[in-house]
C-alpha positions as CSV (number, residue, x, y, z in Angstrom):
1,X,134.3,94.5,107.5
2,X,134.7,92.0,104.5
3,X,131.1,90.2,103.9
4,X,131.8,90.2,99.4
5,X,129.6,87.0,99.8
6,X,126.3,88.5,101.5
7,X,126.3,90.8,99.1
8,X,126.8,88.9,96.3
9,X,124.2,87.0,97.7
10,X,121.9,90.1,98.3
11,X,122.3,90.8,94.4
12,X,121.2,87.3,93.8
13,X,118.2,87.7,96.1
14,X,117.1,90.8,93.8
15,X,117.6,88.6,90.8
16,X,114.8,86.1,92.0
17,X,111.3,87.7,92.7
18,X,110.3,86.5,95.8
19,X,106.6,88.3,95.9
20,X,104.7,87.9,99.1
21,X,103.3,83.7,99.0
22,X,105.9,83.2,96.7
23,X,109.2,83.5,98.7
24,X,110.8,79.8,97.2
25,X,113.4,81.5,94.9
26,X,114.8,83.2,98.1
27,X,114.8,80.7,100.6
28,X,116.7,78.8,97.9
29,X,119.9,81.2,97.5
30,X,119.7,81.8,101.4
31,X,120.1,78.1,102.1
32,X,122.4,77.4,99.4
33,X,124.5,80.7,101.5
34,X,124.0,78.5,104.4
35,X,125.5,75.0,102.7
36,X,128.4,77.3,101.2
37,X,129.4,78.4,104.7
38,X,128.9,74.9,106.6
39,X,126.4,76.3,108.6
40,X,123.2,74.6,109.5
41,X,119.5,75.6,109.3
42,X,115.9,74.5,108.5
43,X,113.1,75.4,106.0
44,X,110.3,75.3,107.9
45,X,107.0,76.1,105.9
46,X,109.4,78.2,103.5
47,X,110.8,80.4,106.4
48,X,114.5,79.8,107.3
49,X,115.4,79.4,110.9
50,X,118.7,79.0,112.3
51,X,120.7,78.8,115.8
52,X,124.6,80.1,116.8
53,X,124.7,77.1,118.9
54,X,123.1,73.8,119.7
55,X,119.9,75.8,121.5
56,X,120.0,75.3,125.0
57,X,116.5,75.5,126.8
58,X,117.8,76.5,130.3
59,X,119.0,80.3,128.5
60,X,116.7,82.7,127.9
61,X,116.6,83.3,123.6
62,X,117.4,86.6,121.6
63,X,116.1,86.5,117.5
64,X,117.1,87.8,114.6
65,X,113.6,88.3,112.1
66,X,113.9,90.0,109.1
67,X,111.6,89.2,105.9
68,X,112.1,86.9,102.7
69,X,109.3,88.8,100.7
70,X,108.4,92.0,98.5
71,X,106.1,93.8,97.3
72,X,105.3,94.2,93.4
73,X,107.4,96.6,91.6
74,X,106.2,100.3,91.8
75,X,105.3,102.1,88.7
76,X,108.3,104.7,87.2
77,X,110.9,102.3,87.8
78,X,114.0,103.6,85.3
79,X,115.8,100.8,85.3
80,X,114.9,96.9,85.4
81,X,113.9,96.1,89.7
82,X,115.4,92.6,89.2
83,X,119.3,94.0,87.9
84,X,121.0,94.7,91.2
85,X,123.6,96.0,89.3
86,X,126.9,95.6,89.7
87,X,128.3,98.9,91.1
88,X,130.7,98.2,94.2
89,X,129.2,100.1,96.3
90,X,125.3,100.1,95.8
91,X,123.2,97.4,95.4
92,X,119.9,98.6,93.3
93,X,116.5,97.0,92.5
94,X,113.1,95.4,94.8
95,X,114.0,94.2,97.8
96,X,117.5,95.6,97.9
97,X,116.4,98.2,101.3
98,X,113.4,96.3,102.1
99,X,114.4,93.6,102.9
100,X,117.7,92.0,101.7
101,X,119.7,94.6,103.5
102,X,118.7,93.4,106.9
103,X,118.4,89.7,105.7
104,X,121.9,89.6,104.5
105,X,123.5,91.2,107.5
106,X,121.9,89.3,110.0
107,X,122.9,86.4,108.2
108,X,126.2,87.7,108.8
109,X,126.3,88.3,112.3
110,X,125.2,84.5,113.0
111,X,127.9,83.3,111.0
112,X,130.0,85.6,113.6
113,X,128.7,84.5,116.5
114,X,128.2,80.8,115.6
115,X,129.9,78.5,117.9
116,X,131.0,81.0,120.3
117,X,129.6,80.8,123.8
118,X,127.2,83.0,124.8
119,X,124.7,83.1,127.9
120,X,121.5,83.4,125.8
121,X,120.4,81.9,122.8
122,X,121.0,83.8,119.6
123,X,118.5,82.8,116.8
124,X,117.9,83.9,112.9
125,X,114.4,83.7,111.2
126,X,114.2,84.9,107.6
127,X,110.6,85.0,107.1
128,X,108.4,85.1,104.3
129,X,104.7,86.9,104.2
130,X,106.1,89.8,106.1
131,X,104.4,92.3,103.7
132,X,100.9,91.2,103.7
133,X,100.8,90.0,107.0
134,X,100.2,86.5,106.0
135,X,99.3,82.7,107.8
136,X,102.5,81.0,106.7
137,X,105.2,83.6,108.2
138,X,105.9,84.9,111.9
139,X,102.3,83.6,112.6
140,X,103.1,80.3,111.8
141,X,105.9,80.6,113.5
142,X,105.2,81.3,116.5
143,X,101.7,79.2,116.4
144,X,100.7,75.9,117.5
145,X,102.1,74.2,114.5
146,X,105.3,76.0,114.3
147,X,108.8,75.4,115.9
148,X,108.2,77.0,119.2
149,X,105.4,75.0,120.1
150,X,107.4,71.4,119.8
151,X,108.3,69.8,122.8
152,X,112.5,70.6,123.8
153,X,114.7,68.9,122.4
154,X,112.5,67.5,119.5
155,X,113.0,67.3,115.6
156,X,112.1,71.0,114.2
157,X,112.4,72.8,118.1
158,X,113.6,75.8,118.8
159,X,113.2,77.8,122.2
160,X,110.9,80.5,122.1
161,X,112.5,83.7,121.5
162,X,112.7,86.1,124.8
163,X,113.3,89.2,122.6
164,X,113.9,90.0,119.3
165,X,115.4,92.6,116.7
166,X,113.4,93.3,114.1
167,X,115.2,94.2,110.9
168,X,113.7,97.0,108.7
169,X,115.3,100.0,107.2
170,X,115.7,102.3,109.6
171,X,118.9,103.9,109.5
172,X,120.2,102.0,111.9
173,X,117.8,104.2,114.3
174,X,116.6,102.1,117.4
175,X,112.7,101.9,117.2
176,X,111.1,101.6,120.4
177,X,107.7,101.8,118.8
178,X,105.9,101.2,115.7
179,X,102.2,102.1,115.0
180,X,99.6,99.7,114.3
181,X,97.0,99.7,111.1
182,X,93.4,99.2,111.2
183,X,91.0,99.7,108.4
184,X,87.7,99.7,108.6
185,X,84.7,99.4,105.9
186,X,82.0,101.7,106.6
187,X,78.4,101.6,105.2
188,X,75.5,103.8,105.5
189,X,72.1,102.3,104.8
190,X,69.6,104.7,103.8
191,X,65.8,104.1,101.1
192,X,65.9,104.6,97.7
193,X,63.4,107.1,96.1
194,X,63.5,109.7,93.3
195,X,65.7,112.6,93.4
196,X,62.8,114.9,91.8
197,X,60.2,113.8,94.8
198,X,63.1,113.9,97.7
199,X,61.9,110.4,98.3
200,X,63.7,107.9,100.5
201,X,66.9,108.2,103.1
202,X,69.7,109.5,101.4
203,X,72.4,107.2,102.7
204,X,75.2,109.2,101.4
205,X,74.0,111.9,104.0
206,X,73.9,109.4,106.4
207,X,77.3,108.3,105.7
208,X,78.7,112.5,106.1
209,X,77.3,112.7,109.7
210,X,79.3,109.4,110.9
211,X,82.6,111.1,108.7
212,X,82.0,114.2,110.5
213,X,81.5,112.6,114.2
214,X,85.0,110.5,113.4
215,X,86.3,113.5,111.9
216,X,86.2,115.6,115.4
217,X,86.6,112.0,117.3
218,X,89.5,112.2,119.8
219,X,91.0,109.5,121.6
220,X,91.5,109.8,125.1
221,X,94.4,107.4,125.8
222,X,97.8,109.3,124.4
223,X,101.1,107.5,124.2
224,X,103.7,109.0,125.8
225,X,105.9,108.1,122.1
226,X,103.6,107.8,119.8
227,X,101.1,110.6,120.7
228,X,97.3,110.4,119.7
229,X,95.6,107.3,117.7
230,X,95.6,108.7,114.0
231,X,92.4,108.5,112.0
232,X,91.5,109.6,108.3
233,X,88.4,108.7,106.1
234,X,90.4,107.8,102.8
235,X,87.7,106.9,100.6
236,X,83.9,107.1,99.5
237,X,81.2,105.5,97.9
238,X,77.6,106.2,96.6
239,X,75.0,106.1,94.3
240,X,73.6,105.2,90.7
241,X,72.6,107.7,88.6
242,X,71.8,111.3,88.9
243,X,68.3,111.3,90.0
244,X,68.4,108.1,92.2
245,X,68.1,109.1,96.1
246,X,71.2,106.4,96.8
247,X,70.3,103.6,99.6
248,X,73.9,102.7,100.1
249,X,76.9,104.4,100.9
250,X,80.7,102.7,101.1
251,X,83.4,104.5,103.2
252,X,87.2,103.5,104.2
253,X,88.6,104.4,107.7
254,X,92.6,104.5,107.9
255,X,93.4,104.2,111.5
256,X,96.6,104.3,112.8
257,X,96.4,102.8,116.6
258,X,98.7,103.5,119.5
259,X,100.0,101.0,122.1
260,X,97.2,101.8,124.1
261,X,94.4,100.5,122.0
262,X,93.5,97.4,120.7
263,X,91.9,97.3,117.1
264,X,88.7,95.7,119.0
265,X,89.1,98.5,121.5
266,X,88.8,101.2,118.9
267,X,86.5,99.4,116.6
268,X,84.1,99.3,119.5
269,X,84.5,103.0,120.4
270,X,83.9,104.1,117.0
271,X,81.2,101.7,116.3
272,X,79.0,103.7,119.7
273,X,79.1,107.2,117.8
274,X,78.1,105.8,114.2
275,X,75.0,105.0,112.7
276,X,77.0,103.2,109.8
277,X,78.3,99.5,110.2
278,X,81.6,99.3,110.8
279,X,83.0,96.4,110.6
280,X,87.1,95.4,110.5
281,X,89.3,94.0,107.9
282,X,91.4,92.5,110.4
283,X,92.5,93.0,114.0
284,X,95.6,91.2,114.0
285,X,97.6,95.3,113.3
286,X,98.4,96.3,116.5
287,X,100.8,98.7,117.7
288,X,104.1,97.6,119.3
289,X,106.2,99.0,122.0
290,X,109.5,98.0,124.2
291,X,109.0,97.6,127.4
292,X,110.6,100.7,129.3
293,X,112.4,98.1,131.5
294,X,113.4,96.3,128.9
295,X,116.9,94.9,127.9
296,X,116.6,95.6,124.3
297,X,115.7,99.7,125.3
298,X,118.8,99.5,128.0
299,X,121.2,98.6,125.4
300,X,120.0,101.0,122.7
301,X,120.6,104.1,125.3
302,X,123.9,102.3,126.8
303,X,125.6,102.8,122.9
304,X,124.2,106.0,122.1
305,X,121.7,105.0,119.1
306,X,118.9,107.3,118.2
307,X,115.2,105.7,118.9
308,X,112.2,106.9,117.7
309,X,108.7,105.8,117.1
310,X,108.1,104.2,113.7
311,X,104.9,105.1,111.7
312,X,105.3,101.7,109.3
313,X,104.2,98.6,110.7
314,X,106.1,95.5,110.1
315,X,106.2,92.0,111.5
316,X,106.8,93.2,115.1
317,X,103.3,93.4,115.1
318,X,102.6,89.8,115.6
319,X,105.5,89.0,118.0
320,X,104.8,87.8,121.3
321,X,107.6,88.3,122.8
322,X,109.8,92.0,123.7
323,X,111.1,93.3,120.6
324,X,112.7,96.5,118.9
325,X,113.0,97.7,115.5
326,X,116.6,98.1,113.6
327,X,118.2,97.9,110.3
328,X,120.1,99.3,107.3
329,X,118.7,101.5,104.6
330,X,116.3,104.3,104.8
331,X,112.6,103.7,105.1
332,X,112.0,106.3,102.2
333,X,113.5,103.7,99.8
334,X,111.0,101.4,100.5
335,X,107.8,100.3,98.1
336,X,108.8,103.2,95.7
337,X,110.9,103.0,92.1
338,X,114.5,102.9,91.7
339,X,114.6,101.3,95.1
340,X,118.1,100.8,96.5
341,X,120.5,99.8,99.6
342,X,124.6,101.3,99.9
343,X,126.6,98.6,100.8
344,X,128.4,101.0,103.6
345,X,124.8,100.8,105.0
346,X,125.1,97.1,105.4
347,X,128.5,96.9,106.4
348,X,127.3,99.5,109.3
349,X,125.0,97.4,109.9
350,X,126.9,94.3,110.5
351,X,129.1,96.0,113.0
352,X,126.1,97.8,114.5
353,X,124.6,94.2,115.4
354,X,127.8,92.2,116.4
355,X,127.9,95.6,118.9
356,X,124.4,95.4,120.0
357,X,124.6,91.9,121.0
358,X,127.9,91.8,122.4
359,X,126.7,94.4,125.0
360,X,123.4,93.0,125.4
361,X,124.8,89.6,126.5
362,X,126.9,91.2,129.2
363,X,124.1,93.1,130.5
364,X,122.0,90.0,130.5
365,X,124.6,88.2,132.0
């Protein structure tokens, strides 16, 4: 499948660093893609949105979301992360497998499917803030001020999306589930005294009974895909000098949910067996899963791709609506040196989608 201007344009999106808040320089080159190809779309708050069609609110609405942003660089990098280089077949440097890959093919497959009639809406959202969950990206979106929330037919509307596929490297494996993140600051407070004397409450000790109660915590709800809620204290705390009976003591909690637990849900069971304060970073990282009637999982099985249950997170977590997870490039690749993205992976991709979509509109239909 010949697509020698997405990735040109995916080199050019490594080019430009396009950290998480500062997405402008690829929003730019996507737009100017979109102007070079005659096809129409909108910058709204920095994310691009675009539509196959003229969006019709009587059909139901299918979206394409993939992510403008990246991280920083990773340390050990052996080459510069902003020279895609200009090998035929690989495109190298940040952002390359997470995310250009699926950016550049789903542009892609909207420029395939535009104009043609189809019996549900096919959108494309390129968003930014994907990677630190931020206000201005798919929650924007999808909030009161964004596009979904205008009236029909109205400057800046689009229809609310039905479903959606998610685009992160995944092989081109069909994830049905993702787990969610939730970290939690603990602290132990205790009463200073001297060491010497064994004054005071030594808050550090306090600290070790609530890590060895979450320790041997279990969850009782266990997903059928994703299997028990993880947990792991990651980091600790304490004291001042040597002979200082510490009256404080910091911990970190990395929780990895399930679909059947809200963060407040676990927060609140964890909070009953501690006598530390626990309190949330956020609670907006929940995990994600397709409904088992749904479409999306249908048409996965129905063309034989491989589904699993995805330990990253990624914007999925903050849809509203029915969604799965699928895209070129390996998951390895991602946030780590030397990253990279084979443009056989992206051509895959391409076909994989106009595939997907093609069947999915004749089961909807």
């Amino acid at each position: 499948m010949c697509n020698d201007d997405c990735i040109d344009l995916l080199r050019k999106l490594v080019h430009a660093p396009s950290p998480s808040f500062n997405e402008e320089a690829a929003a730019a080159w996507v737009s100017w893609w979109f102007a070079q190809n005659n096809l129409p779309c909108c910058n709204l708050q920095g994310n691009i949105v675009a539509a196959a069609s003229s969006p019709d609110p009587a059909k139901k609405t299918l979206a394409l979301i993939a992510h403008l942003d990246t991280v920083a660089p990773a340390g050990g990098y052996t080459c510069d992360p902003y020279d895609p280089g200009t090998d035929p077949e690989i495109v190298r440097g940040l952002g390359s497998n997470d995310d250009g890959g699926s950016v550049v093919a789903m542009m892609a497959v909207l420029r395939h499917f535009f104009d043609k009639r189809l019996p549900i809406n096919l959108l494309l959202l390129l968003v930014r803030e994907e990677e630190c969950s931020g206000p201005d990206g798919v929650r924007w979106l999808f909030g009161p001020e964004g596009p979904f929330a205008q009236p029909a037919g109205s400057p800046g509307w689009f229809p609310t999306p039905d479903w959606a596929i998610v685009g992160e490297p995944t092989g081109l494996r069909a994830a049905t589930s993702e787990r969610g993140l939730l970290v939690l600051d603990g602290e132990a407070i205790g009463e200073s005294g001297h060491a010497a004397r064994c004054d005071g409450v030594n808050a550090l000790y306090l600290a070790l009974d609530d890590i060895i109660r979450l320790r041997s915590h279990r969850f009782t709800r266990i997903s059928p895909e994703m299997g028990e809620v993880r947990l792991n204290v990651t980091q600790i705390l304490s004291g001042t000098a040597h002979n200082v009976i510490p009256d404080r003591c910091r911990f970190v909690v990395d929780i990895r949910p399930n679909e059947l637990y809200t963060p407040q849900e676990i927060l609140d069971e964890l909070q009953a067996i501690c006598q530390s304060r626990l309190s949330a970073r956020n609670l907006l990282h929940r995990a994600s899963a397709t409904a088992i009637d749904s479409p999306l999982r249908k048409t996965a099985a129905a063309l034989g791709l491989e589904t699993f249950s995805s330990p990253t997170s990624s914007d999925w977590m903050q849809l509203p609506c029915d969604a799965i997870k699928l895209g070129p490039g390996d998951s390895a690749r991602s946030h780590r040196a030397d990253e990279y993205i084979l443009v056989s992976e992206i051509d895959q991709a391409i076909k994989t989608y106009i595939t997907f979509i093609d069947s999915f509109r004749e089961a909807y239909r």
